[in-house]
PyMOL Python script that loads the backbone (N, CA, C, O; Angstrom):
from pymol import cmd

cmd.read_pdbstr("""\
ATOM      1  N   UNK A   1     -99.278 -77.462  47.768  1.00  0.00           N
ATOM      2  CA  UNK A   1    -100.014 -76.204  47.763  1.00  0.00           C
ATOM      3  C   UNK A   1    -101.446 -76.509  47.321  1.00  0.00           C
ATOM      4  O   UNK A   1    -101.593 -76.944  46.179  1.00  0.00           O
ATOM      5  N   UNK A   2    -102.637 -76.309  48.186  1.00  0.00           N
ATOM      6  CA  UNK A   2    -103.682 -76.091  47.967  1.00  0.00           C
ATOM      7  C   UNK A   2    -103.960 -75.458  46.174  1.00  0.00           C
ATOM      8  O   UNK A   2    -103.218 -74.690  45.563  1.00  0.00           O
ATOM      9  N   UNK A   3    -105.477 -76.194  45.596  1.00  0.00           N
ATOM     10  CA  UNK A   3    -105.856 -75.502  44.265  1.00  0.00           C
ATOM     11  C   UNK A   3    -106.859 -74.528  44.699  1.00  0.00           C
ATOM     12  O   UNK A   3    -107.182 -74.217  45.846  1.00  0.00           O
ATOM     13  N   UNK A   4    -107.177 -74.217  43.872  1.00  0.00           N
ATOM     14  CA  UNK A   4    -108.717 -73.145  44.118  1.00  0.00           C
ATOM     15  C   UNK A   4    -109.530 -74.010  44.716  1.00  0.00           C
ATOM     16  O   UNK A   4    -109.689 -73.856  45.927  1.00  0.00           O
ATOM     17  N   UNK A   5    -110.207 -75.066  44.069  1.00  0.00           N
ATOM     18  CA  UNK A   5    -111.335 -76.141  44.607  1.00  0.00           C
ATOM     19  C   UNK A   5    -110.893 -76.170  46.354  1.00  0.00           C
ATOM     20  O   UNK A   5    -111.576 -76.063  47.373  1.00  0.00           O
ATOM     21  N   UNK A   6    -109.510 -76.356  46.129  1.00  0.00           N
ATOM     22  CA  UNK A   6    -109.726 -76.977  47.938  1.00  0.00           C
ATOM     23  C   UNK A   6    -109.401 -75.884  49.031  1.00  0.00           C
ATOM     24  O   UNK A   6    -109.250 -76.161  50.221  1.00  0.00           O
ATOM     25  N   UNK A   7    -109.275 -74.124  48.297  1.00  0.00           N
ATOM     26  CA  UNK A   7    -109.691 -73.305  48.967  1.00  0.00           C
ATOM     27  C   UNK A   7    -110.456 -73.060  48.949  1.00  0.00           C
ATOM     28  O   UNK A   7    -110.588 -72.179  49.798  1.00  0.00           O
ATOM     29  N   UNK A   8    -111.370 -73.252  48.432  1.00  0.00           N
ATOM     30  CA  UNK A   8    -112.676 -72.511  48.516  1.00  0.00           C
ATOM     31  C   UNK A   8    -113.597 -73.553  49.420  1.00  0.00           C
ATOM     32  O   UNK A   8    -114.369 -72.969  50.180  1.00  0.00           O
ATOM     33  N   UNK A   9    -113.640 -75.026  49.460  1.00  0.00           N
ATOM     34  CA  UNK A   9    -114.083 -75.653  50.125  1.00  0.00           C
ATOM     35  C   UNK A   9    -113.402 -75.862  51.679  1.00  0.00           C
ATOM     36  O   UNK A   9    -113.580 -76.935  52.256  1.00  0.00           O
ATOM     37  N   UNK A  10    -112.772 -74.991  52.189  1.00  0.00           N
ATOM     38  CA  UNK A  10    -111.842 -74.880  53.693  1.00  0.00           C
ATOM     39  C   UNK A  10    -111.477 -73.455  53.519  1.00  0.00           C
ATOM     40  O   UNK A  10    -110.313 -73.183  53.813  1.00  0.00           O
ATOM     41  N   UNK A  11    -112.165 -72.574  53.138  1.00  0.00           N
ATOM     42  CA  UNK A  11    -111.827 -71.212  53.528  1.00  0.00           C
ATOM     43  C   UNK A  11    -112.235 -70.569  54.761  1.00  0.00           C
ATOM     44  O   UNK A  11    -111.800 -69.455  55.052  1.00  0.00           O
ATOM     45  N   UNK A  12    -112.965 -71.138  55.431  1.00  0.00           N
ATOM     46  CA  UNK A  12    -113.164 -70.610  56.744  1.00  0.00           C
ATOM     47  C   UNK A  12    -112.321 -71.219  57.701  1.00  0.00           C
ATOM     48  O   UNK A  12    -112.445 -70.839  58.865  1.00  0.00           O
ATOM     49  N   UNK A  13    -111.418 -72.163  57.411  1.00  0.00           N
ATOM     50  CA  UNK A  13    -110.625 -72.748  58.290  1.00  0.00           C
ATOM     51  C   UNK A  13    -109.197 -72.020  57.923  1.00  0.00           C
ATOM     52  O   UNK A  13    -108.445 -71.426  58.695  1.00  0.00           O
ATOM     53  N   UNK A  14    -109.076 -72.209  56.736  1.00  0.00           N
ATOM     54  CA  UNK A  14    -107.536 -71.571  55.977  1.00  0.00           C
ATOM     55  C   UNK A  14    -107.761 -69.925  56.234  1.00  0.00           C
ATOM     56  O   UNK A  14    -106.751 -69.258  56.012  1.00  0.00           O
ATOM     57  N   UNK A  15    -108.968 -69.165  56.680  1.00  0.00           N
ATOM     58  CA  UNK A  15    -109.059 -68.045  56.853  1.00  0.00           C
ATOM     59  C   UNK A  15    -108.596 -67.545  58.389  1.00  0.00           C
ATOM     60  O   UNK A  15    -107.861 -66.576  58.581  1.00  0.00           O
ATOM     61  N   UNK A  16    -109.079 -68.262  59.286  1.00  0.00           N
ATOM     62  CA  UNK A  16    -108.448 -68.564  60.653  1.00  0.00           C
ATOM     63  C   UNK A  16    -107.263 -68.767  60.810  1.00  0.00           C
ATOM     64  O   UNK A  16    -106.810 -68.119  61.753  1.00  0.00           O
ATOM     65  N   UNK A  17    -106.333 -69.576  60.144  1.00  0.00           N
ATOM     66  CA  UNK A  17    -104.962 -69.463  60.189  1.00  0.00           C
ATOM     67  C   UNK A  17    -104.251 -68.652  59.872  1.00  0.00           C
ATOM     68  O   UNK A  17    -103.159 -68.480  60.412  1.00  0.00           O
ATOM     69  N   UNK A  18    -104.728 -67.910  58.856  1.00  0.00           N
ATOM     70  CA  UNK A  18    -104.128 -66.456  58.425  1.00  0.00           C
ATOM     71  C   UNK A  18    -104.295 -65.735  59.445  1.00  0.00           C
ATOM     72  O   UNK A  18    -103.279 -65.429  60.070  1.00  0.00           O
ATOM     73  N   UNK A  19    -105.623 -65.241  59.928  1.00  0.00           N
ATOM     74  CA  UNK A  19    -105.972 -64.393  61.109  1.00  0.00           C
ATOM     75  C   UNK A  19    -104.835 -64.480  62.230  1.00  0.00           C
ATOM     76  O   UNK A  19    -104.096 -63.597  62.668  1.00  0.00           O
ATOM     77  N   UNK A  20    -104.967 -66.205  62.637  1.00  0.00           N
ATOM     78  CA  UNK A  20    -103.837 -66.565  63.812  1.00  0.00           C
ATOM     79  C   UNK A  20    -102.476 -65.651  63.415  1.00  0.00           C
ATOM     80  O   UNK A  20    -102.182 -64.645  64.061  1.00  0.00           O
ATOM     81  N   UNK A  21    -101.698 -66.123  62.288  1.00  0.00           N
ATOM     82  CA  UNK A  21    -100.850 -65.701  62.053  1.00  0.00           C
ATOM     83  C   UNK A  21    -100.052 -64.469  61.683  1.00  0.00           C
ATOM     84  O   UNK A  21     -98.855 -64.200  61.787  1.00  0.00           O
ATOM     85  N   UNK A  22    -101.201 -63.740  61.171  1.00  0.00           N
ATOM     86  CA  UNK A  22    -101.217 -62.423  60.714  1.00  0.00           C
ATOM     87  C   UNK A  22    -102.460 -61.501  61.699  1.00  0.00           C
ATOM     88  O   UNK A  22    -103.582 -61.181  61.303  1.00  0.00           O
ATOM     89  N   UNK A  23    -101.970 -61.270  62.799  1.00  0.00           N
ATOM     90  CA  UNK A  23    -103.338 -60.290  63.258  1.00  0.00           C
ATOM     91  C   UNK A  23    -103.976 -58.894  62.898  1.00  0.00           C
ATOM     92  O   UNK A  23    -104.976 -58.301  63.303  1.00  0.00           O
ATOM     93  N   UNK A  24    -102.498 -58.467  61.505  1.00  0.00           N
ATOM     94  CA  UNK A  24    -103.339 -57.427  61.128  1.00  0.00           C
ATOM     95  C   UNK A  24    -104.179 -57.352  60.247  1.00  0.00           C
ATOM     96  O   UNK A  24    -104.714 -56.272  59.995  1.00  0.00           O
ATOM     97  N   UNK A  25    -104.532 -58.658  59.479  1.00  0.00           N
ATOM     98  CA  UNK A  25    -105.805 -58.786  58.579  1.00  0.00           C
ATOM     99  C   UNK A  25    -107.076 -58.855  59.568  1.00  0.00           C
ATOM    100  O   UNK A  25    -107.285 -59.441  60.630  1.00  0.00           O
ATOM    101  N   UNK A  26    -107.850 -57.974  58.725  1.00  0.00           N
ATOM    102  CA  UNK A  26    -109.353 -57.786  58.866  1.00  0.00           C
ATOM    103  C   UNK A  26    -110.381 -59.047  58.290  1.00  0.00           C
ATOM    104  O   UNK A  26    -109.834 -59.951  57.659  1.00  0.00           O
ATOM    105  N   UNK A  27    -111.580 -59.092  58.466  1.00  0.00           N
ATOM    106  CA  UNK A  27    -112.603 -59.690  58.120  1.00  0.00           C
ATOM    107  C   UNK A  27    -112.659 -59.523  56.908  1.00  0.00           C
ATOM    108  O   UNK A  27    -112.494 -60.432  56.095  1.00  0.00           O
ATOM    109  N   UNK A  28    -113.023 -57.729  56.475  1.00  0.00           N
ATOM    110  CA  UNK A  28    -112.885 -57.362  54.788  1.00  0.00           C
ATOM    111  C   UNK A  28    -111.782 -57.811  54.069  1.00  0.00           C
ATOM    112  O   UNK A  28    -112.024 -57.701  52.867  1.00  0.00           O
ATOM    113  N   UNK A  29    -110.342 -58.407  54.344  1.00  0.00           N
ATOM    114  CA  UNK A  29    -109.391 -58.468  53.682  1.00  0.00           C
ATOM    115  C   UNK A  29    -110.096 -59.924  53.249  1.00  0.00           C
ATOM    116  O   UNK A  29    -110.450 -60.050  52.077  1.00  0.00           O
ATOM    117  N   UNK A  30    -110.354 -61.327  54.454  1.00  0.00           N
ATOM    118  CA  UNK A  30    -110.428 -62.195  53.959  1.00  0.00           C
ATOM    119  C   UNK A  30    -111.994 -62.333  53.644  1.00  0.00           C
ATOM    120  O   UNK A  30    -112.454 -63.466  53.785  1.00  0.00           O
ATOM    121  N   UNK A  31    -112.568 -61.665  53.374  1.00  0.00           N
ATOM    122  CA  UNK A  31    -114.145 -61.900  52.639  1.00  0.00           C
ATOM    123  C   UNK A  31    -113.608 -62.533  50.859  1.00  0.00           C
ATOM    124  O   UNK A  31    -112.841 -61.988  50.066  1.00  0.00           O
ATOM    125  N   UNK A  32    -114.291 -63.706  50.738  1.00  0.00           N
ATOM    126  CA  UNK A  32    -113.901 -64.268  49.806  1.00  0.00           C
ATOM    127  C   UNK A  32    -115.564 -64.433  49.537  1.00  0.00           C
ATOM    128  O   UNK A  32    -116.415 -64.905  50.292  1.00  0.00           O
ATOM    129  N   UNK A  33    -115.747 -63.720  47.826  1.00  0.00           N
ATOM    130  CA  UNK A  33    -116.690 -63.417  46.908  1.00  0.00           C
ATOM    131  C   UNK A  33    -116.362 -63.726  45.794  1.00  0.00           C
ATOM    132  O   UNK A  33    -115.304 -63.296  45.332  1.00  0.00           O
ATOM    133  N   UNK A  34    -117.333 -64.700  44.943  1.00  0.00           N
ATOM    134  CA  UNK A  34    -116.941 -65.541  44.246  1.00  0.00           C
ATOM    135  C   UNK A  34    -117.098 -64.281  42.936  1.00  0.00           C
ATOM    136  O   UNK A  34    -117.723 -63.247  42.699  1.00  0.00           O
ATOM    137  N   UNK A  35    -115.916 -65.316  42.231  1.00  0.00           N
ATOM    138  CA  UNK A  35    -115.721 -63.918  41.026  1.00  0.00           C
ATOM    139  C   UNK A  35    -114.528 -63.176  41.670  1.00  0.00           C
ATOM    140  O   UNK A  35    -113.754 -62.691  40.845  1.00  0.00           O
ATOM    141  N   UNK A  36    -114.153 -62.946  43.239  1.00  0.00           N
ATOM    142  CA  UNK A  36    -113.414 -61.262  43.089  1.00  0.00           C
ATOM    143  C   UNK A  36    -112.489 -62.405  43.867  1.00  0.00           C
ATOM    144  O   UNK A  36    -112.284 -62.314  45.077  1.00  0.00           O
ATOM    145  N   UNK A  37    -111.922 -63.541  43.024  1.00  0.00           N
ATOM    146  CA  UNK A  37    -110.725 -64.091  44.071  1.00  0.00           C
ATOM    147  C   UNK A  37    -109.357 -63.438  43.446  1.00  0.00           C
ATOM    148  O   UNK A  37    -108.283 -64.035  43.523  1.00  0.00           O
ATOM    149  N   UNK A  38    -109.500 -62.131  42.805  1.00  0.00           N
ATOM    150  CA  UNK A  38    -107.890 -61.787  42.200  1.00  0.00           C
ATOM    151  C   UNK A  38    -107.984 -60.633  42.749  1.00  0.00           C
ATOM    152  O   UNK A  38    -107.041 -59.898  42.455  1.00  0.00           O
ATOM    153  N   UNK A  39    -108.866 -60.119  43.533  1.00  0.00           N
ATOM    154  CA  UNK A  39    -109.381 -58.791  44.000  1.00  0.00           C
ATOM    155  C   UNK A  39    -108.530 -58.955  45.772  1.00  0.00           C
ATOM    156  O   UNK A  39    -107.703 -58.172  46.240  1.00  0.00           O
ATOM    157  N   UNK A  40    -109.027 -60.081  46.358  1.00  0.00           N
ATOM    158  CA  UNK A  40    -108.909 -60.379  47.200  1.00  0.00           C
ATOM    159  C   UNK A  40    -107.152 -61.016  47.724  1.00  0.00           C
ATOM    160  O   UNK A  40    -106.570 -60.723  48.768  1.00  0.00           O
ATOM    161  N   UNK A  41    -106.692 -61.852  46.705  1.00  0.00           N
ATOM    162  CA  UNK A  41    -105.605 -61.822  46.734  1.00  0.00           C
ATOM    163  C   UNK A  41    -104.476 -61.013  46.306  1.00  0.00           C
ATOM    164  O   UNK A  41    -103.325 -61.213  46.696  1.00  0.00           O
ATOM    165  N   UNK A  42    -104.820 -60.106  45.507  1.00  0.00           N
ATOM    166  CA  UNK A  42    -104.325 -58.834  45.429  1.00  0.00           C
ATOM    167  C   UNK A  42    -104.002 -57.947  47.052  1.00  0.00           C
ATOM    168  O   UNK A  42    -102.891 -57.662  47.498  1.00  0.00           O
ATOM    169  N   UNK A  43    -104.978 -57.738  47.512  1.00  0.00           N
ATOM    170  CA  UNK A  43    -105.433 -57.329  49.130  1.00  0.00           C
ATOM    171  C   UNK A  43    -103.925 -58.142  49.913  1.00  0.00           C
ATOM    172  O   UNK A  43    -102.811 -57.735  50.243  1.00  0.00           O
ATOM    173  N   UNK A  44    -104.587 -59.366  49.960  1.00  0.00           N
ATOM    174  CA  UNK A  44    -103.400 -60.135  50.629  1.00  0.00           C
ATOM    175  C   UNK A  44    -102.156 -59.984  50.491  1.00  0.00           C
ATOM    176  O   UNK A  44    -101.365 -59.920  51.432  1.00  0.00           O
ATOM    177  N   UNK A  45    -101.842 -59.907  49.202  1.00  0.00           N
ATOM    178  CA  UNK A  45    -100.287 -59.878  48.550  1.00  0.00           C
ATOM    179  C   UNK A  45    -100.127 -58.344  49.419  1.00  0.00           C
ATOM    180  O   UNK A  45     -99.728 -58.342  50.584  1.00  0.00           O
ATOM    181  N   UNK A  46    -100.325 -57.652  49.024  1.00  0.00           N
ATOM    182  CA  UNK A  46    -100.007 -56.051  49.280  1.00  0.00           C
ATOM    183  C   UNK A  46     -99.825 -56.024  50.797  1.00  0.00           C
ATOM    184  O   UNK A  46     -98.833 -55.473  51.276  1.00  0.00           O
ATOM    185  N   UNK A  47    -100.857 -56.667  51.656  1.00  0.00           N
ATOM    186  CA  UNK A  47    -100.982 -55.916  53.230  1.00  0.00           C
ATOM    187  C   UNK A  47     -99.601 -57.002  53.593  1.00  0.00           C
ATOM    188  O   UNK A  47     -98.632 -56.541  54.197  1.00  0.00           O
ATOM    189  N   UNK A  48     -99.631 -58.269  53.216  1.00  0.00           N
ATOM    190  CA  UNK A  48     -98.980 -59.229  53.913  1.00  0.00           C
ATOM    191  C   UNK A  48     -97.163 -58.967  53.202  1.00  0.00           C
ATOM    192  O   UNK A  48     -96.110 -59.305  53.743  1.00  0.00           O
ATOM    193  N   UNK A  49     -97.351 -58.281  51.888  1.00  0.00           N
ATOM    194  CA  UNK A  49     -95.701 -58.433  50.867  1.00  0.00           C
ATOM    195  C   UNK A  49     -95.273 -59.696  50.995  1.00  0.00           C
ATOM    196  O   UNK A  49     -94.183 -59.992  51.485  1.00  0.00           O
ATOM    197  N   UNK A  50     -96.413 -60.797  50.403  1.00  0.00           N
ATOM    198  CA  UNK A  50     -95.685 -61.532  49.675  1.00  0.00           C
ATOM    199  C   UNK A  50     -96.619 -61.799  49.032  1.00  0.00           C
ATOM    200  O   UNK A  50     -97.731 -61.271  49.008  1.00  0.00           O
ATOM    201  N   UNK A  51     -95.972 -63.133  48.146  1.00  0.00           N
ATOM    202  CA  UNK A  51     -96.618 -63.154  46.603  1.00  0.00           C
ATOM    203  C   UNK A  51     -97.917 -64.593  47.277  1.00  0.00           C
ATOM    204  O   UNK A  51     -98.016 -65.089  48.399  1.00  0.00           O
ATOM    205  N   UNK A  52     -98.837 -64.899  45.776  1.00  0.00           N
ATOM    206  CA  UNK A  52     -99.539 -65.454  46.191  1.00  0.00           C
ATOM    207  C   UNK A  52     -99.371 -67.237  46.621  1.00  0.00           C
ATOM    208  O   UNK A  52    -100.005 -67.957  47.393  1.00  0.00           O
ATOM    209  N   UNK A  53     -98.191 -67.488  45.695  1.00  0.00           N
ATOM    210  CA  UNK A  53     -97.502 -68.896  45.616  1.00  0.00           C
ATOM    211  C   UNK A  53     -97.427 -68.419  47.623  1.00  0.00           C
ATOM    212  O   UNK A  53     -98.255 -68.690  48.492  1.00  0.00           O
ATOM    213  N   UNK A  54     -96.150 -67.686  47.736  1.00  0.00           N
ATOM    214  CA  UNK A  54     -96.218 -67.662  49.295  1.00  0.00           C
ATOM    215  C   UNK A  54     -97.035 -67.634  50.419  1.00  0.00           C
ATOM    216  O   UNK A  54     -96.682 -67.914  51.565  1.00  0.00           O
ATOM    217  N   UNK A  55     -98.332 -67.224  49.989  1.00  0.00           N
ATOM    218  CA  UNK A  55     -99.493 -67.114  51.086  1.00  0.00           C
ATOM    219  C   UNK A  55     -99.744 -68.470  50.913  1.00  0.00           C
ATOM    220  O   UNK A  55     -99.920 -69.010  52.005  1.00  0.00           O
ATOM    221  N   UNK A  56     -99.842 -69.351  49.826  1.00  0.00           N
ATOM    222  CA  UNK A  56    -100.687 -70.566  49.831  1.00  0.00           C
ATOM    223  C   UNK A  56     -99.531 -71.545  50.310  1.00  0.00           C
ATOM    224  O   UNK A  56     -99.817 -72.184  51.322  1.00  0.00           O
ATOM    225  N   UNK A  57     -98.350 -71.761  49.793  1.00  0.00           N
ATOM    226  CA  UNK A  57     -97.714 -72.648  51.225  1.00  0.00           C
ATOM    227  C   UNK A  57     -97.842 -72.446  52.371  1.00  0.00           C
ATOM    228  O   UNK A  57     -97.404 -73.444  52.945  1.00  0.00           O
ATOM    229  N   UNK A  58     -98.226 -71.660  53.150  1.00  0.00           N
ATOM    230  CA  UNK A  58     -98.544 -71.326  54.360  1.00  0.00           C
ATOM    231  C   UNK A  58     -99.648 -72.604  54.854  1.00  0.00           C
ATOM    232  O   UNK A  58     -99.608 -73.015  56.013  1.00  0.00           O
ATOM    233  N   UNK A  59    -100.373 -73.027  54.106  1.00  0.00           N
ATOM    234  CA  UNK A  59    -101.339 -73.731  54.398  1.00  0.00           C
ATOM    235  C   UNK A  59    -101.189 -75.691  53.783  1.00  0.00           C
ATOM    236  O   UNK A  59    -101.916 -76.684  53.827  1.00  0.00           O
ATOM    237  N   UNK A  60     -99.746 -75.340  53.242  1.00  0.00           N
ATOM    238  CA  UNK A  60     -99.056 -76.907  53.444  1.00  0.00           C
ATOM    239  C   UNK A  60     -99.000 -77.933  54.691  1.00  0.00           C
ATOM    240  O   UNK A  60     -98.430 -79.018  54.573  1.00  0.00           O
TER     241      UNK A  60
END
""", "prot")
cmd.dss("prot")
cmd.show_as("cartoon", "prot")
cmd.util.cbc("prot")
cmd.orient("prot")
C-alpha cells in the first residue's frame, strides 16, 4: 500500500485509475489540496463505501 509521500508524488496517475474504475467520481472529489487530505478522503470513503486502507490497495 502506497504512503502519503508516494501519493502525493503520482496523484495524477493514481487519480486516473480511480476515474477508470469508478466513473462516478468527479474532478472535485479527486482535487487533492494540501492540508485537506482527510477532507478529501473522507469524500472518497463516503461516495465509493469503502474505507481508506481499501481505496489505497486498489493501487497495489
Amino acid at each position: 500500500m502506497p504512503n502519503s509521500t508516494e501519493i502525493k508524488g503520482k496523484w495524477n496517475e493514481l487519480k486516473g485509475q480511480l476515474k477508470q474504475k469508478y466513473a462516478e467520481l468527479t474532478d472535485d472529489d479527486l482535487t487533492y489540496e494540501e492540508g485537506k487530505d482527510d477532507e478529501m478522503w473522507g469524500k472518497l470513503q463516503q461516495k465509493l463505501g469503502k474505507t481508506k486502507k481499501e481505496i489505497l490497495s486498489l493501487f497495489e
